[in-house]
N, C-alpha and C positions, 0 to 999 in steps of 0.2 A: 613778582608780577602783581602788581595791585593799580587799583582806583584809589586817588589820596585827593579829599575833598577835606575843606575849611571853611571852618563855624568860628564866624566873629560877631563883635556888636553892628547893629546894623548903621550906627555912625562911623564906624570904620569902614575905609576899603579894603578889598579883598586881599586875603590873603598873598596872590601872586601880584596884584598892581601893587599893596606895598613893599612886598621884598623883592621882588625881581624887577619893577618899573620904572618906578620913585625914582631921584636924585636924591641921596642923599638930603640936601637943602630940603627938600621937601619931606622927605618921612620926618625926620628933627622936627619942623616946623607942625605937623599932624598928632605927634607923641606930646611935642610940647601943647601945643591949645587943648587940647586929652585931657590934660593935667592928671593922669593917671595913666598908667602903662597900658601900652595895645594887648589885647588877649586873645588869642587865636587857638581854636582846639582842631589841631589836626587828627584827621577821621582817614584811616587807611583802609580797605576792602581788598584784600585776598579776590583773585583771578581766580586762584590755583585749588582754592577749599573755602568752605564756608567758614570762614572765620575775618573778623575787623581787628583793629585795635586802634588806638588814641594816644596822642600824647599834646602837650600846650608848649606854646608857643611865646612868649610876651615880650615886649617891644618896650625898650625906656631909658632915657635922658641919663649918661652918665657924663659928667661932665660938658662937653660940647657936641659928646657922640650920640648916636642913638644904639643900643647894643643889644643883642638877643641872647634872651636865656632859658631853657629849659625851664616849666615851671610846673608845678604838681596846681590842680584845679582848682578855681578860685573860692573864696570861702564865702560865695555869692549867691543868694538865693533865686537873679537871675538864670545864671549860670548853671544852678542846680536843677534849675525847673527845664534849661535846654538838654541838658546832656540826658535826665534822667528820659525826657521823649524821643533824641534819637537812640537812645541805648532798646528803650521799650520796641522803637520800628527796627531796627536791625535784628531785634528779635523775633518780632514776628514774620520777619522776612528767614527765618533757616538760620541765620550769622550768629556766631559763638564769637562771643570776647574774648581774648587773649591779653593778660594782664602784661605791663613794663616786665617785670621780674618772668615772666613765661616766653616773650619776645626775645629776652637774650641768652634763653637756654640754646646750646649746639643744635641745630638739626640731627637726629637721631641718623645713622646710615649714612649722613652725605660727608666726603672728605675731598680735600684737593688729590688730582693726582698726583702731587709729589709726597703726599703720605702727612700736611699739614691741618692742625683742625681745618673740622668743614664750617659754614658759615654759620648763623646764629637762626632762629626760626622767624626772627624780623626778616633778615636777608632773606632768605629760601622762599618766605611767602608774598613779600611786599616790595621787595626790591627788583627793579624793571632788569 
């Protein structure tokens, strides 16, 4: 159960218009004049506990396609100056960060009923 909001360049559009809206034709055509990959830092917020976490997003021209990959944080001192102020207000809002490697630990205690591991602590806190 979480809130998952997204931090991009403010020349791009948002996160949901380009990956759920877009035509195809059209994100292609936005990554390419970019001339640089889309970067998007997905921001998830726990319902369940004070706790967020992040992970990036990026957008870019492989051949004819446009293709998304998991990417670790850009080596941008834009990027650097964003993330370190919303990291700063999640904190002084209560919210604890929860790192990649913390996210894919089991949930302590929770298992299926059929006796199979239980979900992951990304799942348990963030997943609707």
């Amino acid at each position: 159960m979480s809130t998952t909001r997204f931090v991009s360049s403010m020349s791009a559009p948002s996160w949901h218009s380009f990956n759920r809206k877009l035509p195809e034709q059209a994100r292609y055509q936005i990554v390419l004049n970019a001339k640089d990959p889309i970067v998007f830092w997905v921001v998830h917020v726990s319902r369940l506990g004070p706790f967020w976490t992040g992970d990036w997003n990026t957008f870019s021209i492989e051949g004819d396609r446009v293709v998304s990959a998991m990417a670790v944080e850009p080596d941008d001192p834009k990027w650097r100056m964003v993330t370190s102020r919303v990291r700063d207000v999640l904190k002084r809002l209560g919210l604890n960060e929860l790192t990649a490697s913390e996210v894919k630990c089991p949930a302590s205690g929770l298992q299926s009923s059929r006796g199979a591991p239980g979900p992951t602590l990304f799942e348990a806190l963030f997943v609707d």
